[in-house]
C-alpha positions in Angstrom: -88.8 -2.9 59.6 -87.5 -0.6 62.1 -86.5 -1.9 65.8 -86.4 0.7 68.7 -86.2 -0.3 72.6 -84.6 3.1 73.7 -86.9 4.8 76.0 -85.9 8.1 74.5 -87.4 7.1 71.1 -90.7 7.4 72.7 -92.9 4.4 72.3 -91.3 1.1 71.7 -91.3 -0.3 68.0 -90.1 -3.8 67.6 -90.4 -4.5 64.1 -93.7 -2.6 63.6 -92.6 0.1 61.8 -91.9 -0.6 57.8 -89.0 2.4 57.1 -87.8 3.1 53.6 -85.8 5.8 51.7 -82.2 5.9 50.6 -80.6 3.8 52.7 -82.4 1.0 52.6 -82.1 1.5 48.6 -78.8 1.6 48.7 -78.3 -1.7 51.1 -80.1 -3.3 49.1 -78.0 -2.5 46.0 -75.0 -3.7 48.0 -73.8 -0.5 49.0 -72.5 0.1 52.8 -72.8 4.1 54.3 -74.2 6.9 56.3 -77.4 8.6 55.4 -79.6 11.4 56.2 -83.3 10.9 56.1 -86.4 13.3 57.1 -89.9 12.1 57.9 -92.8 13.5 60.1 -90.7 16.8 60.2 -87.7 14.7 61.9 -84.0 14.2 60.4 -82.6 10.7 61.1 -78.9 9.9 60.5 -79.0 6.5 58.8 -75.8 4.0 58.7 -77.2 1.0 56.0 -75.4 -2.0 55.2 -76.1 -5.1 53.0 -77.1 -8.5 55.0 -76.9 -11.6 52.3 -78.8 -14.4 53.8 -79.7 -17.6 51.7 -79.4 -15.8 48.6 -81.8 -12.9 49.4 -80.5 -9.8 49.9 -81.9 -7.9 53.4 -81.4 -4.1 54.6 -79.8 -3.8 58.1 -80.4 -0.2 58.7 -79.8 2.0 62.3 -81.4 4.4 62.7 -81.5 7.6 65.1 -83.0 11.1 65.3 -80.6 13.8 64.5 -81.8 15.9 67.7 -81.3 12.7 69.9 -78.2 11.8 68.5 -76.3 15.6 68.6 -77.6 16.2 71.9 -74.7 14.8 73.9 -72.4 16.9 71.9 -75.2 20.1 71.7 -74.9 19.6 76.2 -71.0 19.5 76.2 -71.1 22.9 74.1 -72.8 24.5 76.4 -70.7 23.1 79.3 -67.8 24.1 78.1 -69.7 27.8 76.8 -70.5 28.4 80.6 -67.0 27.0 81.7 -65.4 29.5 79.4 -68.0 32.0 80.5 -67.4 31.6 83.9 -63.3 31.1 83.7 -63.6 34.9 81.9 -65.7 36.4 84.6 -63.2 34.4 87.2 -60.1 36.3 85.5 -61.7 39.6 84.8 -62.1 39.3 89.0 -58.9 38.5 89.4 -57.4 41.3 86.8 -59.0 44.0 88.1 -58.1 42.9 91.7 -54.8 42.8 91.2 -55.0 45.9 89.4 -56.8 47.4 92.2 -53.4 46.1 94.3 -50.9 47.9 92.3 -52.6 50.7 91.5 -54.0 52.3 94.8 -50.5 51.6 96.4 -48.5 53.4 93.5 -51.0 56.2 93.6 -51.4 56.6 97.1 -46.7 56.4 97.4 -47.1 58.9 94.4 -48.4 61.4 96.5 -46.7 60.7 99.4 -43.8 61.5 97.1 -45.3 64.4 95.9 -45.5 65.9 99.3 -42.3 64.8 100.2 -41.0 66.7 97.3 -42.9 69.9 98.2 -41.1 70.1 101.6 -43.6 68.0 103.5 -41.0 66.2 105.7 -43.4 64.7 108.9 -45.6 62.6 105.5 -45.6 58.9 106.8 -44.2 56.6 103.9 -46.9 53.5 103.8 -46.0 50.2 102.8 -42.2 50.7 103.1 -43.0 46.9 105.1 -43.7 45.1 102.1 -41.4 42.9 100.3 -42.7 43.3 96.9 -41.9 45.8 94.2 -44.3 48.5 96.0 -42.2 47.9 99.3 -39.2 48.9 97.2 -40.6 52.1 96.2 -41.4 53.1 99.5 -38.5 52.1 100.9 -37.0 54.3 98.4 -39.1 57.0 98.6 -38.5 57.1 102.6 -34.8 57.1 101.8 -35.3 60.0 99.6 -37.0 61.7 102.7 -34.4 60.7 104.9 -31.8 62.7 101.9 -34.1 65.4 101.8 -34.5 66.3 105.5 -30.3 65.5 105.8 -29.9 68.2 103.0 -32.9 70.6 104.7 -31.0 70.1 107.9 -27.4 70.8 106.1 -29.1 74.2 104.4 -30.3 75.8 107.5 -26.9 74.6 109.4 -25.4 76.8 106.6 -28.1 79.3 107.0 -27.4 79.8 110.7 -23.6 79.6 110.1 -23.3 82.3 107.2 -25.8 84.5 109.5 -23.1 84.1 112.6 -20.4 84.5 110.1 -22.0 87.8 108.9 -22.6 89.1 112.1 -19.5 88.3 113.2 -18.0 90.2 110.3 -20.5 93.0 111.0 -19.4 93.2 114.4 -15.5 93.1 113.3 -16.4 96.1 110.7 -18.3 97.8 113.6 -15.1 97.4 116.1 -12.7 99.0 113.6 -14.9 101.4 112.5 -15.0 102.4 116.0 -11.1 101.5 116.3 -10.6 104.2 112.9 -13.0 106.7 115.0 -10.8 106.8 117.9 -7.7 107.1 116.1 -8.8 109.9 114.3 -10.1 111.4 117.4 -6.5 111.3 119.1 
């Protein structure tokens, strides 16, 4: 006879219902396990043991639908299916910000660089306030700047002083020429 006062089980059955199959074969025959049993298109996972009273020999069987009885485990599953889901869309986020944070920086310092490098020496060096990685670069990169406006300002210096220097020389050349002239006119 099958007992049931689980309201999930549907209608209550106390003793009502006369249930049969392998395990309550096996009980019977002494044996103690776990079975699996199908009826009215529903699978029931059995545990069956012997009950020796006065000499006769009874089933104790419990009983529970396989759907009932997995659901618990079915709903964490899916919990932790939606957890990982949702931990995944969480780090993709984060990933792509922080690639967002590197990247623009570096590209946005790589062309300052690249205008620095073509003679561009008024470019404004962003992020050089930062005290991460991409502050180092731009601190470098502004030193570099520095270097290269030092070295443009050393070049025209020499410029300017090899232009005085060769007009001084032309002038010297002129002032003997004009020396040799008048010697040869006396």
């Amino acid at each position: 006879m099958l007992r049931n006062e689980d309201p999930r089980f549907g209608e209550a059955s106390v003793l009502t219902r006369e249930i049969s199959g392998p395990a309550v074969a096996e009980a019977i025959a002494g044996v103690t396990g776990e079975f699996s049993d199908s009826r009215d298109g529903t699978r029931y996972l059995q545990a069956a043991a012997p009950l020796n009273f006065h000499g006769t020999t009874w089933a104790f069987v419990a009983e529970i639908p396989a759907q009932l009885a997995y659901a618990p485990l079915r709903q964490i599953r899916n919990t932790m299916i939606y957890l990982a889901l949702g931990c995944l869309a969480v780090s993709i986020a984060a990933a792509l910000w922080l690639a967002q944070s590197i990247s623009r920086p570096i590209a946005r310092l790589s062309t300052v660089l690249r205008t620095v490098t073509d003679g561009d020496l008024e470019v404004l060096v962003p992020y050089s306030d930062r005290r991460d990685e991409i502050g180092g670069i731009a601190t470098s990169i502004g030193h570099f700047k520095e270097q290269n406006a030092k070295m443009e300002a050393l070049k025209k210096q020499g410029e300017e002083t090899e232009a005085r220097e060769k007009a001084a020389l032309a002038e010297r050349q002129k002032a003997e020429a004009q020396a040799r002239r008048r010697e040869l006119e006396l």
